[in-house]
C-alpha positions, 0 to 999 in steps of 0.5 A: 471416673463418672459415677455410673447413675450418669451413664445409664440414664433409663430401660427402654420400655418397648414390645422388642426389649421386653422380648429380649428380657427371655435371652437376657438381653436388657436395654438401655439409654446411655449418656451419649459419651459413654463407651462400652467399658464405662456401661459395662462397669455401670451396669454391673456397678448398679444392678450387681450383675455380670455383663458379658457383651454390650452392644451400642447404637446412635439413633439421631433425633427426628425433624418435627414441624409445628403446624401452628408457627410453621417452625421445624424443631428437632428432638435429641440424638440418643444412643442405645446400649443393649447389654448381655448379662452372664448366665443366672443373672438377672435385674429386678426392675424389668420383671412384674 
């Protein structure tokens, strides 16, 4: 079992996620590997909340071309968990 600080790695800080917060929606970058089970129990685990759907997306690194050498670099694969939480539940770090 892999702690749960590994699994969730940062919220997303966007316009889109900080509209979800309202339908208690928070979103997440996850460690790649991880499943739906193990974000479930993370997030519930650190934040000490009830999670009632989780939902997971792959978005694949972009192509970025250095100008000055000509090269073509890559950034990393990442994947996305949005999270559901019960009724009454909320998590701090998202509010200001």
């Amino acid at each position: 079992m892999r702690d749960p600080r590994d699994i969730i790695i940062a919220p997303v800080i966007s316009e889109k996620s900080y509209d979800q917060l309202e339908e208690n929606v928070y979103v997440f970058k996850v460690n790649t590997s991880a499943s739906k089970p193990e974000i479930r129990r993370a997030v519930e685990t650190i934040f000490e909340v009830t999670v009632t759907k989780v939902n997971t997306l792959n978005r694949k690194g972009k192509v970025r071309r250095n100008r000055r050498s000509n090269t073509v670099g890559k950034r990393a694969d990442t994947k996305r968990a949005i999270v559901t939480l019960a009724e009454g539940d909320s998590i701090k770090i998202f509010e200001t």
